[in-house]
N, C-alpha and C positions, 0 to 999 in steps of 0.2 A: 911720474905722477906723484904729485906731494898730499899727503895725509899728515905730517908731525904736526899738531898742536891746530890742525881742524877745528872750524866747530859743524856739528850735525844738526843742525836745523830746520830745512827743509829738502824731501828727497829732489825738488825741484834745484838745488846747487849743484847734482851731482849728473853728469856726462853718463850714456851705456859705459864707456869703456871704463870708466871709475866706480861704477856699480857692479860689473862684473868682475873687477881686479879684486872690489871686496868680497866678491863673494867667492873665488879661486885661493882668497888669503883664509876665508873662512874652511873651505875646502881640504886646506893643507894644516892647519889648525886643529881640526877635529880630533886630531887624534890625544890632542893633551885635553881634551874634556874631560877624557880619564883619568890620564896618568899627572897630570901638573905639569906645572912648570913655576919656574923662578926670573922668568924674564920679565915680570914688572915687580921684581921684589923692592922696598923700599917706597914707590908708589901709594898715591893714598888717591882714593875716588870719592866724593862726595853726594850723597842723592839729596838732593833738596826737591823732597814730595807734598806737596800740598793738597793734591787729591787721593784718592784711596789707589790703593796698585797691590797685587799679589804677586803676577809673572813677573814686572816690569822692574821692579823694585827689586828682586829676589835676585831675578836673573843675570842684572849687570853686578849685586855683591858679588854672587856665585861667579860670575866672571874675572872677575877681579881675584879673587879669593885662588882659583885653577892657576890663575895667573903668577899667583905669588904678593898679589898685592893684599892693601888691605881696605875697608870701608865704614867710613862715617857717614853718618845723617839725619834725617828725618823722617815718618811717614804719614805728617799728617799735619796741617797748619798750627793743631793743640800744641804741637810740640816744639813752635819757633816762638820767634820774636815777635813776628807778624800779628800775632794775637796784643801784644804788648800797640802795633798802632806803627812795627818798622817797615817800610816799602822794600820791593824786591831789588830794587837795584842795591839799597844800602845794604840787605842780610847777602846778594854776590860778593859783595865787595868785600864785605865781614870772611865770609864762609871759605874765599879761593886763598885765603892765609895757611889753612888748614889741609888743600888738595892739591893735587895734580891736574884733575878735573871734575867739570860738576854737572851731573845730570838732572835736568829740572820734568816734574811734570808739573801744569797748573790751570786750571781752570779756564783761564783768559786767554782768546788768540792772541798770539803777536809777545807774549809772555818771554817765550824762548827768544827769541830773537832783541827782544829788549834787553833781555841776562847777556845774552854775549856782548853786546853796543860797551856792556860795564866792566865782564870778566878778561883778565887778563889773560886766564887759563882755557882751554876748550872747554864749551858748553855742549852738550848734545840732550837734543829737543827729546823727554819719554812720552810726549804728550801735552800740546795745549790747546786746552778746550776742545770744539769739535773741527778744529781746523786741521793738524798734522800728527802723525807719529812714523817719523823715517823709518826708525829701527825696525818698529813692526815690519814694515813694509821691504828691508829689505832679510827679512829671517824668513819673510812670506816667498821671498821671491826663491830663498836658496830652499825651501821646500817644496817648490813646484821643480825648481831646476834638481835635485834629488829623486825626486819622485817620478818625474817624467823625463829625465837626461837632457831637459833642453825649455827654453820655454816661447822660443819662435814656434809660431805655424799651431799654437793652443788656442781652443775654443773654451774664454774663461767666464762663470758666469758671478759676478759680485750681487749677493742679494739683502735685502732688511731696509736696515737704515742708512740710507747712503745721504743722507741729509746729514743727519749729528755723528755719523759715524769715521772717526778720523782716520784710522785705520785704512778703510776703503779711499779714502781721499789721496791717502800716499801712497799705495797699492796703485788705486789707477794711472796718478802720475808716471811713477815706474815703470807699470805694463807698456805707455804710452811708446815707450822707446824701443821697445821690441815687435816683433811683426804675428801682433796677435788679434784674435778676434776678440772685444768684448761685450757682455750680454750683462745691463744694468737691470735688476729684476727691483721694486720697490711699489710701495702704498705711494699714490697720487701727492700726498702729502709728502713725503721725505724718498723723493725726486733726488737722483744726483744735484749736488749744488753747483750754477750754474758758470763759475768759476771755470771749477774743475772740468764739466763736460765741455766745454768751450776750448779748452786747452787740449783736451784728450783727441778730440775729434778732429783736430787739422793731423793727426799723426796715425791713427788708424779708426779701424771699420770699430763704428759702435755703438749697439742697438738698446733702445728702452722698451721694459714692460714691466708688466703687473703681474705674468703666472710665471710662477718660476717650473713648472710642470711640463709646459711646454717647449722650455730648454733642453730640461733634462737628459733625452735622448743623445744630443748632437757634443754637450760639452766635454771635456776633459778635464777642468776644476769647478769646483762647485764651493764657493768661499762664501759661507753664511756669517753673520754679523745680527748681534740681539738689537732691540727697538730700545734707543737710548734713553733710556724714562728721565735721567737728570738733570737733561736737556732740555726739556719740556718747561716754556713757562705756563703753560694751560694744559692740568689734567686730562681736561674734557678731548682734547687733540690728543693726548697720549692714546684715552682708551678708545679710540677711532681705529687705531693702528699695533696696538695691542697686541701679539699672538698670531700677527699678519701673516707669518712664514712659519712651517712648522715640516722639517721634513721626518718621515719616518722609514721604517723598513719598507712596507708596504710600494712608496712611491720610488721605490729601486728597481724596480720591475723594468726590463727595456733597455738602462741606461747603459754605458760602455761598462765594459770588465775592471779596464783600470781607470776609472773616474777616482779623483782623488775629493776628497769632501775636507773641508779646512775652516775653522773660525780661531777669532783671535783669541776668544774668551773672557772673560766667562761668560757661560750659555744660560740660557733662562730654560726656553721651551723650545727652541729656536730649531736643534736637534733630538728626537727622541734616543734612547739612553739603548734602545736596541739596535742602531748603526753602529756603535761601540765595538762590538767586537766582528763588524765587519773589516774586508780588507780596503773599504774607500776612508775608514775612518783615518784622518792625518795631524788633528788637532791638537793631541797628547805628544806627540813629536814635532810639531811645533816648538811648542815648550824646548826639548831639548834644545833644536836648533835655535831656538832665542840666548840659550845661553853661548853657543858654539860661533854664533853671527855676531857677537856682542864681544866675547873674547878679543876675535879677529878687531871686530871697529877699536879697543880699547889697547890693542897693540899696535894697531897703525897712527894712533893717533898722539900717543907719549912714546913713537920714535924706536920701539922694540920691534916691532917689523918693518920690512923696506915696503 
């Protein structure tokens, strides 16, 4: 299985068995989330952020950083060239003098994938536009497989925005390869896109609805996702769908013992703040595991692990 000098762009490039190697690499990995290591010492990573990012940004320095390497960049288009009027392929082209690899997010589908056409070095997609975010998708996945020892034979339910939300787009891709049930909950309006559901459903069982209450009982993941307000070119459709999902303690009543509850972040309303110190909440260890899945991707990929 070859990972040296990859690029991560869509989780659709990537086989089960290459998704699952990464995340057994991730697995074996865990344990220098604490302690360090020096096995990408010398190493430079580059984030070239042109939309806002807290986790996403943070988590692959912090990776880098565990790792022994080190990190330059950006987080925000104020602070490139770009503002000066220079296109993305020419600040690639500029930027990969300076790294080992470049992690892009940006606004525009199809962004990522244009960056790699130009870089010599691996690119890995943090997000373009409301089309992909692999990583998410696969730190999501080694958290259900943490959580639940496995993630065949799960009853998962993806709810909110599955229209602008990229997140959930490369999530279901993912799941698609495994032998799971999925349960798409959303406003009429921000519908799975039809892409995505098209592609999901020749590969397994997978149902649309509007109450996500009446899942509840039967799932095993409960993966919430905010109404992507930035996405919107007409207010007026935002506040249609506004505050659409909102779970609380209250509607915990009934559901499995280990139901695990999971969003990518950050949350608006989407979860009430008193499931927090329940034992379904998984979101906060997300996090962790973003940084621990992102290690793993960033050693297979500059050649420090087999």
């Amino acid at each position: 299985m070859r990972f040296e000098r990859r690029d991560i762009i869509s989780i659709k490039d990537f086989t089960r068995n290459e998704i699952d190697y990464i995340l057994q690499t991730s697995e074996a990995i865990e344990p220098l989330e604490k302690s360090g290591s020096d096995m990408l010492h010398g190493k430079m990573l580059a984030t070239l952020f042109f939309e806002p990012s807290t986790r996403t940004r943070l988590s692959f320095e912090a990776a880098m950083h565990r790792l022994g390497g080190t990190a330059i960049g950006f987080a925000g288009p104020e602070g490139a060239s770009v503002k000066k009027g220079e296109n993305l392929a020419d600040t690639v082209r500029v930027v990969e003098n300076y790294a080992d690899t470049l992690i892009l997010r940006h606004p525009l589908e199809g962004a990522a994938r244009l960056a790699a056409e130009f870089a010599q070095i691996p690119v890995i997609n943090a997000g373009s536009g409301a089309e992909e975010h692999p990583t998410q998708a696969l730190l999501d996945l080694y958290t259900i497989l943490k959580e639940k020892g496995q993630i065949d034979g799960l009853n998962i339910a993806l709810t909110g925005d599955l229209r602008y939300g990229r997140t959930v787009h490369s999530l279901a891709y993912a799941l698609s390869l495994y032998d799971v049930r999925l349960h798409l909950i959303s406003p009429e309006l921000l519908r799975m896109r039809r892409e995505v559901l098209d592609t999901i459903r020749k590969e397994i069982k997978v149902t649309e609805g509007t109450d996500v209450s009446k899942v509840l009982p039967e799932i095993d993941v409960l993966y919430m996702t905010r109404i992507q307000k930035e996405r919107f070119a007409d207010m007026a459709e935002y506040a249609k769908v506004k505050g659409a999902y909102r779970i609380d303690h209250d509607m915990l009543a009934g559901v499995k013992d280990a139901l695990v509850i999971m969003h990518p972040l950050p949350r608006i309303d989407e979860i009430a703040s008193d499931i927090d110190t329940t034992p379904h909440a998984r979101y906060f260890q997300q996090v962790r595991n973003g940084i621990i899945v992102r290690m793993a991707l960033l050693a297979l990929i500059l050649g420090a692990a087999e």
